[in-house]
C-alpha positions in Angstrom: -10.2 -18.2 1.8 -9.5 -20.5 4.9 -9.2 -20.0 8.3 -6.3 -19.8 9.9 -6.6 -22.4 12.8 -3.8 -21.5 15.1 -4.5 -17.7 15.1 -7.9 -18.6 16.2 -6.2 -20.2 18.8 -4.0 -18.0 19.4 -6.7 -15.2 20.0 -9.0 -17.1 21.5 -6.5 -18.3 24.3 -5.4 -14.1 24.9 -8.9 -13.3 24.9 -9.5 -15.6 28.2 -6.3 -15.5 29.8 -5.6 -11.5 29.3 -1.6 -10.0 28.1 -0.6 -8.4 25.2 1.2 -9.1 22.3 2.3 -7.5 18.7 0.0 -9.5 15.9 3.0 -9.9 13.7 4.6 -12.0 16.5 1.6 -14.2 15.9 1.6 -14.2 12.4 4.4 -13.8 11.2 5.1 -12.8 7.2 6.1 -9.7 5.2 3.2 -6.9 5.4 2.5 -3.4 6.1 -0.9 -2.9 7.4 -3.9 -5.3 8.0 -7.2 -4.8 7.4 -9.7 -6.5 9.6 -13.6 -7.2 8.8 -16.5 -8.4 10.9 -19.4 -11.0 9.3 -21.3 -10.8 7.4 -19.2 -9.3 4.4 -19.3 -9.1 0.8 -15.9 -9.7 -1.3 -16.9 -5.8 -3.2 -16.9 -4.3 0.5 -13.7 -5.9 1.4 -11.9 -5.0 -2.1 -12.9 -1.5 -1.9 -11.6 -1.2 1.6 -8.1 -2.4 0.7 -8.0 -1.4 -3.0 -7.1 -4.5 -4.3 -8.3 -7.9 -5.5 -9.1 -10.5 -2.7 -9.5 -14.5 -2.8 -12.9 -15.0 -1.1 -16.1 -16.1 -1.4 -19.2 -13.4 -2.7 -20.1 -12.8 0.7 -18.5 -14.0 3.7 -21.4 -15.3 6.7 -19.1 -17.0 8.8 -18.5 -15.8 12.1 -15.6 -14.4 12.8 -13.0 -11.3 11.2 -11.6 -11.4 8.2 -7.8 -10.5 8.1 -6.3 -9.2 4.5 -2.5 -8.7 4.9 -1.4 -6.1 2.9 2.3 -4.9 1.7 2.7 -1.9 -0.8 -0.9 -2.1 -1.6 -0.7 -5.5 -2.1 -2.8 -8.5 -0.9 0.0 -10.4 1.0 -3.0 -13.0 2.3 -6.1 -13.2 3.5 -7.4 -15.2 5.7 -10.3 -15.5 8.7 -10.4 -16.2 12.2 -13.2 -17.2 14.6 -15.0 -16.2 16.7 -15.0 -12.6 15.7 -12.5 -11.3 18.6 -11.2 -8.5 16.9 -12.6 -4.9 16.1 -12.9 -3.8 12.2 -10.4 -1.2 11.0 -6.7 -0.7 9.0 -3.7 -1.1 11.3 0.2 -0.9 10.8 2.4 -3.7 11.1 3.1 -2.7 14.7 -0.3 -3.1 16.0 -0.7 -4.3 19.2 -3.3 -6.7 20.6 -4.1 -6.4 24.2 -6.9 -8.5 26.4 -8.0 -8.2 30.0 -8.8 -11.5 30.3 -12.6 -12.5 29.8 -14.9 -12.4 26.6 -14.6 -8.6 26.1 -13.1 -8.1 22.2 -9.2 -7.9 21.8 -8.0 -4.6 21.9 -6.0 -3.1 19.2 -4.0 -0.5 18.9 -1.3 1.1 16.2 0.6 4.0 15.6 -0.8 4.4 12.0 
């Protein structure tokens, strides 16, 4: 798994300057739902949380969020971003990112 430099740009620039803005806008791609991790995690933790088979390392110390992208119950991509900036949990494809500006975590919100 590699990190996916521009969305940890990308984050990282919302996070300080504040705004809001859907994550697919940012990334882009065909999925459903997206499934976000903290660090430390270990592959087994993050394949029974989406029910599939995902492309990573045993356990995964960097820090930052793992993001797996998911369509039809199927791993779409998975990737990381850092810092961690983002709280854990499944969200919808119409999830919504929101920052007040600052170092507080990125917001997230979805209708599923």
């Amino acid at each position: 798994m590699t990190e996916d430099v521009n969305l940890s740009k990308q984050l990282a620039d919302l996070r300080q300057n504040g705004g809001s803005v859907l994550l697919r806008d940012l990334t882009g791609g065909d999925w459903d739902k997206v499934y976000i991790s903290p660090e430390p995690v270990s592959r087994d933790l993050v394949e029974k949380e989406v029910g599939a088979k995902v492309d990573m390392e045993d356990v995964f110390m960097q820090r930052g969020n793992i993001l797996v992208f998911m369509k039809d119950s199927s791993v779409q991509r998975a990737t990381f971003i850092t810092p961690n900036l983002l709280r854990d949990g499944t969200y919808g494809a119409d999830v919504k990112l929101e920052a007040a500006g600052g170092t507080a975590l990125i917001k997230l919100s979805s209708s599923k």
